[in-house]
Every structure is written in C-alpha cells, then in structure tokens.
C-alpha positions in Angstrom: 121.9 88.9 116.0 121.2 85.3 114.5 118.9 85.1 111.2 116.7 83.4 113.6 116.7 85.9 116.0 115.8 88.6 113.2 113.0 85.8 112.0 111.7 86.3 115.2 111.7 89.7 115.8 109.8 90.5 112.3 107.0 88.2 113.3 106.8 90.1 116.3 106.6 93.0 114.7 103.9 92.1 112.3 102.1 90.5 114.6 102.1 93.9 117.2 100.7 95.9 113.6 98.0 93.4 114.2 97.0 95.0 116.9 97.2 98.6 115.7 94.9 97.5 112.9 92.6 96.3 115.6 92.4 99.7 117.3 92.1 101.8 114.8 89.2 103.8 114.0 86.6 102.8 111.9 86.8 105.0 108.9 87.9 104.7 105.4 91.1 106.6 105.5 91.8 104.4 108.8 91.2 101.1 106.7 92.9 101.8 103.9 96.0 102.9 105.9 95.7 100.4 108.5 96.0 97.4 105.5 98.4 99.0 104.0 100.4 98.6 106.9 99.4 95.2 107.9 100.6 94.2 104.3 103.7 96.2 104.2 104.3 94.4 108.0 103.5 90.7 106.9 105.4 90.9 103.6 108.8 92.0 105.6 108.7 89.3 107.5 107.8 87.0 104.9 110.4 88.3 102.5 113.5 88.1 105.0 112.1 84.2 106.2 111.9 83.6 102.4 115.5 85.1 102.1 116.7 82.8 105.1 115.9 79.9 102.8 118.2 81.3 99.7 120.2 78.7 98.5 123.0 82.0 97.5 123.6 84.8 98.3 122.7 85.8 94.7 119.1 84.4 95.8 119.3 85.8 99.4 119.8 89.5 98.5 116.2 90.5 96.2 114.5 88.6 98.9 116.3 90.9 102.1 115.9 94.2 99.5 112.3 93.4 99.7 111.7 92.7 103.4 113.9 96.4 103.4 111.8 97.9 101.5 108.5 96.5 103.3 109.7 97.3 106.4 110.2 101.3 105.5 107.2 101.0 104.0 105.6 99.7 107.7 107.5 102.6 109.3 106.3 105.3 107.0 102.5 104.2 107.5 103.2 103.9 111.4 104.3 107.7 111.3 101.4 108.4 109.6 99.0 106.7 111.9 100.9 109.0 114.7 100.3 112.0 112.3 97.0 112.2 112.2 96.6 111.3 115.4 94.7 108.0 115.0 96.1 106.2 117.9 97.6 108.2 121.3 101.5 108.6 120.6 102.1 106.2 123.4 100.6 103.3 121.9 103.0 103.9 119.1 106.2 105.2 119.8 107.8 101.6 120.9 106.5 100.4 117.5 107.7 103.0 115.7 111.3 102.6 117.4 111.4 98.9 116.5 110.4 99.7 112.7 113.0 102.2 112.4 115.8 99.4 114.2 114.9 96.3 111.7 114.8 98.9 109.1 118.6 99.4 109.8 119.6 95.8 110.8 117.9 94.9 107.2 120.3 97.4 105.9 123.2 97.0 107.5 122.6 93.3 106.7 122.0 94.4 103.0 125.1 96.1 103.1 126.9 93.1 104.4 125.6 91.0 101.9 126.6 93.0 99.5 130.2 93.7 100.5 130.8 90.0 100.8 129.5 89.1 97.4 132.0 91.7 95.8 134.7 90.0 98.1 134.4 86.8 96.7 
C-alpha cells in the first residue's frame, strides 16, 4: 500500500466516524463519546498526513506513533459505541474492521520504520 493510498484510507475512515457521530443518540454519554471519537478519528489521519511530510525518518516516526495511537484510540471508542448498544452492530462492524486493519498497517509500518532506522 502506497503512503497515499494509506492517506486516503484514513480520511475515509474519519470521514465514515462522521457519520456515526451524526446518528448517535442524543444524550450526554453519547456526545462525549461520540467527540471523543471524532477527535481520536481526525487526529490519525492528520498525524500520518503530517508524517508523510517528514523530512526523516527521525521526523516521520513521532508523527506515525501518534496517528497509531489515535487510531486505537478510534477503535476502542467504536467498541464502545457497539457495547452499549448505541448504534445496531451492523452499522458498525465494517467500521470497526477497518479501525482494527489501519491500526496494524500503522504498526507494521511503525515497525518498519523502525527496523530501517537501526539498519542504517
């Protein structure tokens, strides 16, 4: 996958958490989770454009851990959404399953990062 695909598909993802913020129910619990997520959502993608921009890989890698760490972050508040049952499962499962894959092409693109900095 090309940094541009990735680009891409964290837009995409942010922009789909839109729409679970949209449909969610109208209480406080629902808003504070349903931002939190947003903001976890819009920061990965942010983070890892921001990080396509890196002039090093020094500068790439705290940039990527971020957009890592936001995009767990978007997957933990998902599953909770689906916990307490705020949305029907099936408008969150594909969602979900998308989190949980750019959560390991981050890593594995952390990891990658990593091992090439030490082979230098």
């Amino acid at each position: 996958m090309t940094a541009q695909e990735l680009k891409d598909r964290l837009k995409s993802f942010a922009y789909r958490t839109i729409k679970v913020y949209e449909n969610l129910p109208k209480t406080v619990t629902a808003g504070i989770i349903s931002k939190q997520l947003l903001r976890s959502s819009l920061s990965a993608a942010a983070n890892y454009r921001a990080a396509t921009r890196a002039q090093s890989k020094k500068q790439f890698l705290p940039k990527l851990n971020i957009a890592l760490e936001e995009m767990d972050e978007s997957s933990f508040w998902l599953e909770v959404i689906m916990d307490l049952k705020m949305l029907p499962p099936k408008k969150l499962s594909l969602l979900i399953d998308e989190s949980v894959e750019l959560t390991k092409i981050l890593s594995a693109t952390k990891n990658t990062t990593i091992k090439n900095m030490k082979n230098q």
